[in-house]
KEKE-3310 file (N, C-alpha, C; in steps of 0.2 Angstrom, whole numbers, plus 5000, padded with zeros to 4 digits):
npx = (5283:5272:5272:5261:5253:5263:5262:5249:5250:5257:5250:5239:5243:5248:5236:5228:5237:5235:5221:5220:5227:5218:5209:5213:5216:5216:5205:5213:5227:5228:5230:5243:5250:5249:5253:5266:5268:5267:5279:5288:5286:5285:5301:5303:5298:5298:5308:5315:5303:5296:5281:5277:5269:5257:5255:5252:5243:5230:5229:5227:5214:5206:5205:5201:5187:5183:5171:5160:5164:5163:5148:5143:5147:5142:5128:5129:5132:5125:5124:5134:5141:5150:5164:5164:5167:5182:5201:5208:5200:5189:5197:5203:5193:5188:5199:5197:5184:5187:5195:5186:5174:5180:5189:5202:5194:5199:5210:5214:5204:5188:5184:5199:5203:5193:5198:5212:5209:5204:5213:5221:5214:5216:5230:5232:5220:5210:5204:5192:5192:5194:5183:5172:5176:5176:5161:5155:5160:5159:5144:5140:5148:5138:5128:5131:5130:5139:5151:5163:5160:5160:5170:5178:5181:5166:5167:5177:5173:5167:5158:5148:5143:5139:5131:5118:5102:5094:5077:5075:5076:5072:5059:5057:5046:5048:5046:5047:5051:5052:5053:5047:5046:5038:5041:5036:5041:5053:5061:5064:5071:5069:5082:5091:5106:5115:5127:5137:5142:5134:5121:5102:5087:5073:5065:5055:5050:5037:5021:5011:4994:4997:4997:5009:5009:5000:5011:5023:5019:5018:5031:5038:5035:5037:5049:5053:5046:5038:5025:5017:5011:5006:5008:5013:5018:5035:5040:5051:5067:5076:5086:5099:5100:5110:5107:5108:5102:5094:5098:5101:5093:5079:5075:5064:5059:5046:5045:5040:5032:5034:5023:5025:5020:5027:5039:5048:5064:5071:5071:5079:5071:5069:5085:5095:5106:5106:5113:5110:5098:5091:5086:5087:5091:5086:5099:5109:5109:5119:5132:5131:5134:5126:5120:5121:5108:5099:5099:5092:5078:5076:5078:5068:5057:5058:5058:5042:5040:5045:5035:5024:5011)
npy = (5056:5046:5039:5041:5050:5060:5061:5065:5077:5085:5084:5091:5102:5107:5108:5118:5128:5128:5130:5143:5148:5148:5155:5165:5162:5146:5134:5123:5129:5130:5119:5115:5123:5115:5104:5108:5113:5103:5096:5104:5105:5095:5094:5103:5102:5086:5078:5064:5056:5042:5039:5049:5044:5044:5053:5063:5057:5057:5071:5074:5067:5074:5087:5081:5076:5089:5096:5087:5082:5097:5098:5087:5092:5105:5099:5092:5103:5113:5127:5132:5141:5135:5145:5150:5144:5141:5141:5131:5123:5120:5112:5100:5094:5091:5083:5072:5067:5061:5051:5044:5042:5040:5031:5019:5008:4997:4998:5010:5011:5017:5024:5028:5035:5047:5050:5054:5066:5073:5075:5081:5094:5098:5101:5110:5119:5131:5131:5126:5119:5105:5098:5103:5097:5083:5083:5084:5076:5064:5063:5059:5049:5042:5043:5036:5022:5018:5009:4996:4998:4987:4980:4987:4981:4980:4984:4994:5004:5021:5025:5035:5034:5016:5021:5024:5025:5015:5017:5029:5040:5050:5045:5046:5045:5036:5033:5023:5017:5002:5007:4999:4997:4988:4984:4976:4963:4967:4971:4990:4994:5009:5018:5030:5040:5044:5055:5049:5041:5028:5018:5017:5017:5029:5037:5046:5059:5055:5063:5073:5066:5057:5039:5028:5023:5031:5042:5039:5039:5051:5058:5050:5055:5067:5067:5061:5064:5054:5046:5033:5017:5008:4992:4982:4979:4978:4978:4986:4996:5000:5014:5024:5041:5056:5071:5088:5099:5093:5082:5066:5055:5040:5032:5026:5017:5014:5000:4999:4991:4997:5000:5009:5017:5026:5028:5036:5045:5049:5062:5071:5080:5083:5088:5085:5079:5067:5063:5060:5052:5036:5021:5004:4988:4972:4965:4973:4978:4968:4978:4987:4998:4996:5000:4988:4985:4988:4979:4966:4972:4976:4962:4955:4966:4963:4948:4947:4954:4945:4934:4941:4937)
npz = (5161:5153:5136:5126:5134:5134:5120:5115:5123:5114:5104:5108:5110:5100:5089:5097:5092:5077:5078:5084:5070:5061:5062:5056:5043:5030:5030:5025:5020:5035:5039:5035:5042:5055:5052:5054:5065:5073:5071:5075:5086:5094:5092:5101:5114:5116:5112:5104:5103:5104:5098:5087:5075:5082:5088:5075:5069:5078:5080:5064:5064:5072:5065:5051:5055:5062:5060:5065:5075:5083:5082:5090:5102:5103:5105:5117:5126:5126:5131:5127:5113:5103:5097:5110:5120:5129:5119:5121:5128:5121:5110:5119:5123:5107:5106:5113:5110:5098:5099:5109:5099:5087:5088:5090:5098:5106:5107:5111:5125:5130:5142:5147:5137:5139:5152:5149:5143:5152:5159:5153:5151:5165:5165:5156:5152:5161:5177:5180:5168:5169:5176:5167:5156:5158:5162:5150:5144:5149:5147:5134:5136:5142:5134:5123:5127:5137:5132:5135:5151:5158:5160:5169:5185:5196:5211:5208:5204:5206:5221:5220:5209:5211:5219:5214:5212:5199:5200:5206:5197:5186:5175:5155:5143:5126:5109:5096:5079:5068:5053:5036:5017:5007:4988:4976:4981:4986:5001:5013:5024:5033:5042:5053:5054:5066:5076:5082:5074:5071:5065:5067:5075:5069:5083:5095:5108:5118:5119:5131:5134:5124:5117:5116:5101:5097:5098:5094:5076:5076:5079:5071:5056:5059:5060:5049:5037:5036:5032:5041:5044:5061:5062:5071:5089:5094:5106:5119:5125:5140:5147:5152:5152:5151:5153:5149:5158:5169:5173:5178:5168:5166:5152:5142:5129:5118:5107:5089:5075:5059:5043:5028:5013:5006:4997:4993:4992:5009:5021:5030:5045:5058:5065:5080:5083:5074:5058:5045:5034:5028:5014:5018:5010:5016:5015:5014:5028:5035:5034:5040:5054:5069:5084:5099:5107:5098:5088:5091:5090:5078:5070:5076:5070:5055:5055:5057:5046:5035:5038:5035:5023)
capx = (5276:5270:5273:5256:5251:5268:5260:5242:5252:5261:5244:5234:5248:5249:5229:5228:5242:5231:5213:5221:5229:5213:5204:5213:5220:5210:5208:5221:5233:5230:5233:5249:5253:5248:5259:5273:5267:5269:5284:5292:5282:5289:5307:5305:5296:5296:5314:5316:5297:5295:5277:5278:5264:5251:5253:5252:5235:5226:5229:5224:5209:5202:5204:5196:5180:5180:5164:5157:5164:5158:5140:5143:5151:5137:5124:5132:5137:5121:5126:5142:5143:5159:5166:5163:5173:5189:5202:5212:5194:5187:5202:5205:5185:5188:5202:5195:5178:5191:5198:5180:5170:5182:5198:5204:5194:5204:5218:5211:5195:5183:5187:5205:5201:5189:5202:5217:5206:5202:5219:5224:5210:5219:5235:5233:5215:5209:5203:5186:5193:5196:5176:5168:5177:5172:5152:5156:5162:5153:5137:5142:5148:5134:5123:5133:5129:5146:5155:5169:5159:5158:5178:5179:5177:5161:5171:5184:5169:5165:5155:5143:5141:5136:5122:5112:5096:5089:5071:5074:5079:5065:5057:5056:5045:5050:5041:5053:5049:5057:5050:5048:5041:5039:5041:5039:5046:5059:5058:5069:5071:5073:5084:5092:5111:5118:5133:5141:5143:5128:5115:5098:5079:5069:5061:5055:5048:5030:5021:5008:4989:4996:4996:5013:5008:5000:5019:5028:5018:5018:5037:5041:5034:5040:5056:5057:5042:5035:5018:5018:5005:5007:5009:5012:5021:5042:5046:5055:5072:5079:5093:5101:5105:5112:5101:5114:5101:5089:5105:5103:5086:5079:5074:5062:5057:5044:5047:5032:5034:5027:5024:5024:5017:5031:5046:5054:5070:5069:5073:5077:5067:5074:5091:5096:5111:5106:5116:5108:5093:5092:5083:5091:5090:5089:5105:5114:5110:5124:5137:5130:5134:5121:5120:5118:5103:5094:5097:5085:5073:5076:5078:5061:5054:5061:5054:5036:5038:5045:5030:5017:5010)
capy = (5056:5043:5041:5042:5055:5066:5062:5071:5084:5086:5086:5100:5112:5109:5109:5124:5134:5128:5133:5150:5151:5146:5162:5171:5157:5144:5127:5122:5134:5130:5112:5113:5125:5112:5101:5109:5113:5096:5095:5110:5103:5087:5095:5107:5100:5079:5075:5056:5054:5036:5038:5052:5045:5043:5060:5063:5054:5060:5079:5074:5065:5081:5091:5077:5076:5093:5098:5082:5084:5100:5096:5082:5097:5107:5094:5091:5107:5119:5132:5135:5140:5131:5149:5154:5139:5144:5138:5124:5117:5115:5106:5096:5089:5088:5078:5068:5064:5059:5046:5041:5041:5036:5030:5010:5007:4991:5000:5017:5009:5025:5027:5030:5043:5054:5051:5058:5073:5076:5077:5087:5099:5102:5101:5117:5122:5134:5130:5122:5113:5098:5099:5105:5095:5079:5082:5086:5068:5059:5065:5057:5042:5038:5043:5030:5015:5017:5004:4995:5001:4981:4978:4987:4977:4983:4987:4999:5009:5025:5024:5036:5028:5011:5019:5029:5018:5021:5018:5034:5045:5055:5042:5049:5039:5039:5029:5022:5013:4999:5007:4996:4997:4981:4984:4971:4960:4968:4977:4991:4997:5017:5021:5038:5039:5048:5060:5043:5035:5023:5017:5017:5018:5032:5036:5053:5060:5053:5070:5072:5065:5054:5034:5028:5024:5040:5047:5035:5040:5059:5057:5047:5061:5074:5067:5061:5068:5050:5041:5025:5011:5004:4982:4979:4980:4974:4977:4991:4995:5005:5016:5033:5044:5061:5078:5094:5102:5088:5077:5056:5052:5035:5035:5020:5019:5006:4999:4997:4990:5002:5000:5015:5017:5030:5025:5041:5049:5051:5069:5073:5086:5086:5085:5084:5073:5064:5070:5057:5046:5031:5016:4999:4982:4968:4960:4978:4978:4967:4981:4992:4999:4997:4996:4980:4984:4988:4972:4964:4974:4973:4955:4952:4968:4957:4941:4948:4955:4941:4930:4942:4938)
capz = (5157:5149:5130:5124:5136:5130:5112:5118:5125:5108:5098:5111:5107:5089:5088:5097:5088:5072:5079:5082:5065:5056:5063:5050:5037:5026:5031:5019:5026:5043:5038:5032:5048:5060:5050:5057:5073:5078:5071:5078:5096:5095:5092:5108:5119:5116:5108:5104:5104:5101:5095:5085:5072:5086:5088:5070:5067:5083:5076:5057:5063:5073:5060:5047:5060:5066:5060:5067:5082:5086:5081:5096:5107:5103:5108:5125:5129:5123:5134:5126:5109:5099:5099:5115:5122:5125:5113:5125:5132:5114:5105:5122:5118:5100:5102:5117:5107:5092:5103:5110:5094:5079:5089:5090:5106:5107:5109:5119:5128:5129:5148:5144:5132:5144:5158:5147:5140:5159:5162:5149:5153:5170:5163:5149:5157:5168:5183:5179:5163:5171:5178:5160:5151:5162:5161:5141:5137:5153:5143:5129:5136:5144:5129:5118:5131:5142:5129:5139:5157:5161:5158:5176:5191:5201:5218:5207:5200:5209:5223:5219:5202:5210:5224:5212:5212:5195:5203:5208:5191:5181:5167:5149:5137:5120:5105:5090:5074:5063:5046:5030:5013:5002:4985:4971:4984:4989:5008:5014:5030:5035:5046:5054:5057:5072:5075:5085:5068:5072:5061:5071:5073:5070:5091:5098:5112:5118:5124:5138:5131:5117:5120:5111:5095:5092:5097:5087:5072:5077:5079:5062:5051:5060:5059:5042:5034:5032:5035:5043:5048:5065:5059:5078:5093:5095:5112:5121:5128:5142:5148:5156:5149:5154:5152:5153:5165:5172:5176:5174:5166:5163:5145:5141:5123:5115:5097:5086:5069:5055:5037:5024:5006:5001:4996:4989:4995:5015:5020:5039:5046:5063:5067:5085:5084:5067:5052:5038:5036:5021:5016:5016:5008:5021:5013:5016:5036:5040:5034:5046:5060:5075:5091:5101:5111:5092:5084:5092:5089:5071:5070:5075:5064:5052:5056:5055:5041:5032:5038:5032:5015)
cpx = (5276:5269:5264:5254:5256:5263:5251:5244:5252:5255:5238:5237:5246:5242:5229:5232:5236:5224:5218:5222:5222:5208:5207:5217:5213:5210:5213:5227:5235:5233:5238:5253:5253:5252:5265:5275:5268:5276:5290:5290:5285:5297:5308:5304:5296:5302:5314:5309:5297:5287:5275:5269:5257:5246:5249:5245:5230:5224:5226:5218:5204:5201:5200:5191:5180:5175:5158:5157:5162:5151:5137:5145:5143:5130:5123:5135:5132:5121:5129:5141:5149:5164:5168:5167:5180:5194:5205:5206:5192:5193:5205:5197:5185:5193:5200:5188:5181:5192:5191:5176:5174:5189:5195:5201:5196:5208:5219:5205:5193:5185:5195:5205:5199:5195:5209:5215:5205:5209:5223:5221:5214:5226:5236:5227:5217:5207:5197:5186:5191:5186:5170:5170:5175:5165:5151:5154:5159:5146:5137:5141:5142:5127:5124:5131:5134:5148:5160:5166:5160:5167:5182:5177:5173:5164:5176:5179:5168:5159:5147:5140:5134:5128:5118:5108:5092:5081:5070:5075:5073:5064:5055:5054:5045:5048:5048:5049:5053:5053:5053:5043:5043:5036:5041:5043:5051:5056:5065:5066:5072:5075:5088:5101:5113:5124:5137:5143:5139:5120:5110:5091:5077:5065:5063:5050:5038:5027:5013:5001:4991:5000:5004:5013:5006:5007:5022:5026:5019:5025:5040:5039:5035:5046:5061:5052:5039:5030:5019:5010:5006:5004:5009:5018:5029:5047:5049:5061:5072:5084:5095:5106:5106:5108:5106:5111:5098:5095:5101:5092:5086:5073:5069:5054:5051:5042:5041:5036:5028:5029:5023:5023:5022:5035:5050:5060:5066:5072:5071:5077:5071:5081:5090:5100:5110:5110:5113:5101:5094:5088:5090:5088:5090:5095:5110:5114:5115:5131:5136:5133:5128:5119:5117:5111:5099:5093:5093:5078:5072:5075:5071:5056:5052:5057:5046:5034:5038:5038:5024:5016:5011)
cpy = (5050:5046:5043:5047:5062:5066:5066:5076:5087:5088:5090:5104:5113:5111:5117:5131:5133:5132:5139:5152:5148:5152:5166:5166:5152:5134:5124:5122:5131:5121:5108:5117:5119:5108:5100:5111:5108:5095:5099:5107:5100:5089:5099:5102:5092:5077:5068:5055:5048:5036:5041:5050:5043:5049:5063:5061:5055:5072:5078:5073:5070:5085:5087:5078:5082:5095:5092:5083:5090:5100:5092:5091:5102:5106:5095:5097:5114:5126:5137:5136:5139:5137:5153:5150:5141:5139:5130:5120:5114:5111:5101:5092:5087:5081:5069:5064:5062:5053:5041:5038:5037:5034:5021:5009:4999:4993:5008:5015:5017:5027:5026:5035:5049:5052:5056:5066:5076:5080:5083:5093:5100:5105:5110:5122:5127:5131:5125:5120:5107:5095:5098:5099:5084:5077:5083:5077:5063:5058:5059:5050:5039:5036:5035:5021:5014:5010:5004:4996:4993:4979:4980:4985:4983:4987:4994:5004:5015:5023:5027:5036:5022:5013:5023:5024:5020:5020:5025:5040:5044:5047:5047:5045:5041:5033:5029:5016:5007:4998:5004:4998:4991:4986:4979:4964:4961:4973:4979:4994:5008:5017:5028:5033:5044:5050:5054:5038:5029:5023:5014:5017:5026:5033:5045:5051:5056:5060:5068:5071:5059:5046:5034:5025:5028:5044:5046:5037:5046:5061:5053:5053:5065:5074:5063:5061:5059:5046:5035:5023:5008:4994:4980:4981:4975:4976:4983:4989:5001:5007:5022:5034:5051:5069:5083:5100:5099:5083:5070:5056:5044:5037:5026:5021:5011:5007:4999:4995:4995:5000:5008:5014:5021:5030:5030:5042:5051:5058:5071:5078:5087:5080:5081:5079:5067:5068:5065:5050:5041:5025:5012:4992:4977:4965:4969:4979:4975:4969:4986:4993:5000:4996:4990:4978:4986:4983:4967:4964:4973:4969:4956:4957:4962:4950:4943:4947:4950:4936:4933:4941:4943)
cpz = (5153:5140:5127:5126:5134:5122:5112:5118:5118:5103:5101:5110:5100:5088:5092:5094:5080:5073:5078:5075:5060:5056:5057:5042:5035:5029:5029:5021:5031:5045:5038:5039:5056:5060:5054:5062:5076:5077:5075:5088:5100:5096:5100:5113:5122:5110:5107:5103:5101:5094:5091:5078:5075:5087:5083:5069:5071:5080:5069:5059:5067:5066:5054:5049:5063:5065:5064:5077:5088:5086:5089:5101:5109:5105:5116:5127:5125:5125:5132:5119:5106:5099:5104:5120:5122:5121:5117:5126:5124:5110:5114:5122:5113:5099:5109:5112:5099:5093:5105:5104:5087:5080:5089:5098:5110:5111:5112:5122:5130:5137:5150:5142:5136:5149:5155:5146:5146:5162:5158:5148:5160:5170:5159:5151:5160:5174:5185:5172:5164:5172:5171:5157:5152:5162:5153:5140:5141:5150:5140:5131:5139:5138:5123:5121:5137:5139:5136:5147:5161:5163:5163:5181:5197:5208:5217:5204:5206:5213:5222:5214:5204:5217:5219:5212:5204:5197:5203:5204:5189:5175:5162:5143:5130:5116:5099:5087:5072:5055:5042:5026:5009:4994:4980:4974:4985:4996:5010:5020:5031:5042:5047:5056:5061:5074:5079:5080:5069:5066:5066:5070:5073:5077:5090:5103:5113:5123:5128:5132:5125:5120:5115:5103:5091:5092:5093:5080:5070:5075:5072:5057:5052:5058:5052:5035:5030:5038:5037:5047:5054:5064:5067:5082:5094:5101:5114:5125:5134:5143:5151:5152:5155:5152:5155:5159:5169:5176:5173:5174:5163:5156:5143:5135:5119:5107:5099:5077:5064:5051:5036:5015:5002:5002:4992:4992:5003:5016:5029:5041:5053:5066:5073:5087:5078:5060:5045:5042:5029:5022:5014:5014:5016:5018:5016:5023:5036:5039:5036:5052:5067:5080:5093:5102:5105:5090:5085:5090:5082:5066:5071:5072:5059:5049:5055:5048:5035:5033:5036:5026:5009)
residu = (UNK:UNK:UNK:UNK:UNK:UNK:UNK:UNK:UNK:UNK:UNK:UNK:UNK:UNK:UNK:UNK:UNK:UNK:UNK:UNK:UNK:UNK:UNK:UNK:UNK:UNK:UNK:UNK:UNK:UNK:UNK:UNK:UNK:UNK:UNK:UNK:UNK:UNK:UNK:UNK:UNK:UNK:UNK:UNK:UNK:UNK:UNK:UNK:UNK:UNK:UNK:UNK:UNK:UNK:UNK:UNK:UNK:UNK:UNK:UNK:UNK:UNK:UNK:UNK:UNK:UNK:UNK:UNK:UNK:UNK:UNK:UNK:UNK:UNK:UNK:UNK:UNK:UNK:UNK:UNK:UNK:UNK:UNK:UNK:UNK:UNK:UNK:UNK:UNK:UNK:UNK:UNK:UNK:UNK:UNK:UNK:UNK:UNK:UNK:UNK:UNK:UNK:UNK:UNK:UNK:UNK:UNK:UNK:UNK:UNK:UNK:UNK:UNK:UNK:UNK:UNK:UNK:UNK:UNK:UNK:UNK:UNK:UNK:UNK:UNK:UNK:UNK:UNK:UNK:UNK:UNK:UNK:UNK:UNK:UNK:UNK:UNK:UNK:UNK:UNK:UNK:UNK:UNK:UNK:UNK:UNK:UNK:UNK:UNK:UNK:UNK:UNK:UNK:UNK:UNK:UNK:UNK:UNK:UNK:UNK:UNK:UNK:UNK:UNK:UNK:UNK:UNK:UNK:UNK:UNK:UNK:UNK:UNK:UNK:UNK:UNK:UNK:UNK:UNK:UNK:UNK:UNK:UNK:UNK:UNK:UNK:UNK:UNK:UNK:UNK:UNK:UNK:UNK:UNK:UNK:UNK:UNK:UNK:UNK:UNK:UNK:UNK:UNK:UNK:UNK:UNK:UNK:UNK:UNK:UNK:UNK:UNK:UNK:UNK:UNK:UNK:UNK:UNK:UNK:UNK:UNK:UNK:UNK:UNK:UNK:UNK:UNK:UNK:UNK:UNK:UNK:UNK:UNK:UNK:UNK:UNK:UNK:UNK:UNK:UNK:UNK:UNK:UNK:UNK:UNK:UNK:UNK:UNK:UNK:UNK:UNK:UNK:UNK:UNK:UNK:UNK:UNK:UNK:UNK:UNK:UNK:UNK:UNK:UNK:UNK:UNK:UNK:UNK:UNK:UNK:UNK:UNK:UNK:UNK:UNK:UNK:UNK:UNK:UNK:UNK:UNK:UNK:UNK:UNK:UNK:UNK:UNK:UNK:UNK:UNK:UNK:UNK:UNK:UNK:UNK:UNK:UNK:UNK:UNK:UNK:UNK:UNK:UNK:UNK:UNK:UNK:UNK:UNK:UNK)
# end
């Protein structure tokens, strides 16, 4: 067995032996048991382990992010509540969307990661582990953009990957802002962050009768309880995502630039995979995090803005 995948092994047992000892202990507690779960793991099962602190930081960093991680789990897997998972399939997600979301994807590329968790779902799993645990992190992956998806050559990719046609997938049009307020010369931006550790735009649904600017506005106040002026139009992206009961939808969202007159404390009304909104400086964006395919959009916000008087 490969060392790395021994060191997986190593930190599904330990994690399991901890989730169960935390049903009746205190996180704390079950901290300090897990501790020694690996070590006791490591001793039985994985003698000589080379990588021993690979292991070691794959286990802490579930347990650091599990509340994060379940919120994702829960997202992608509405069906199921996080308790009702059994215990091997939720700690072989948790530590699969550890590895995806907050690992060195240098040094585990994300389709690595879901393939490991696939396998360690068959490995310690039931029967339909391997399955569940597959459409859990696919989800995801594809929600996130499929980082790394180009790094496999065309021909090695699944065949039925490359004949989907997306002409043929469901459209779902979605309206998104890039809010600003000028103050005294200064202008900040509001943006929302989402449970992928991404800093992003404000977008929501566009519903049946409403052209996309009435959505966009309808959807910015719903979702951060704030007024905005449509300034103009900056373009639209597209993309597929995954829908846990509709399957692969195309998602195709068009920017608008909005102003807003109230500049208090933002306050996010609906979740749904965001866990914080805030305003920012233009000088504080470039220590952000934000998807590729937004920074454009941004950029020429941006650019408006500056040019308007």
């Amino acid at each position: 067995m490969a060392n790395r995948h021994l060191s997986r092994s190593i930190a599904l047992q330990s994690l399991f032996e901890w989730d169960f000892m935390s049903e009746t202990a205190t996180i704390t507690d079950s901290y300090g048991g897990l501790a020694a779960s690996i070590e006791a793991n490591i001793a039985e099962f994985a003698p000589g382990l080379e990588d021993a602190r690979f292991t070691k930081s794959l286990a802490a960093g579930v347990v650091e992010y599990r509340e994060k991680l379940d919120t994702v789990i829960e997202k992608f897997a509405p069906d199921w509540p996080i308790d009702q998972i059994s215990i091997v399939d939720r700690n072989v997600l948790r530590l699969g969307l550890f590895e995806l979301l907050f690992g060195d994807t240098k040094e585990v590329p994300a389709k690595v990661a879901i393939n490991e968790a696939i396998e360690l779902a068959k490995m310690f799993g039931g029967e339909s582990s391997g399955k569940f645990v597959n459409g859990v992190l696919g989800s995801v992956y594809r929600e996130m953009g499929e980082p790394g998806k180009d790094d496999v050559p065309a021909k090695k990719r699944r065949v039925k990957e490359r004949d989907i046609d997306p002409k043929d997938l469901p459209i779902e049009k979605l309206g998104g802002a890039v809010v600003y307020s000028r103050e005294r010369g200064t202008i900040r931006l509001a943006l929302v962050h989402d449970v992928f550790g991404y800093w992003t735009l404000s977008k929501g649904h566009i519903e049946e009768g409403e052209n996309a600017e009435e959505g966009t506005i309808r959807e910015i106040h719903e979702e951060l309880s704030l007024p905005i002026t449509i300034v103009g139009a900056l373009g639209g992206n597209e993309y597929i995502a995954s829908h846990p009961e509709k399957g692969k939808i195309r998602k195709q969202v068009d920017y608008f630039l909005g102003e807003t007159k109230d500049r208090g404390k933002l306050k996010l009304t609906k979740e749904g995979g965001l866990d914080q909104a805030a305003w920012f400086t233009l000088e504080e964006l470039g220590d952000l995090r934000i998807y590729d395919d937004i920074i454009p959009i941004i950029t020429k916000g941006i650019q408006i803005i500056l040019a308007k008087p």
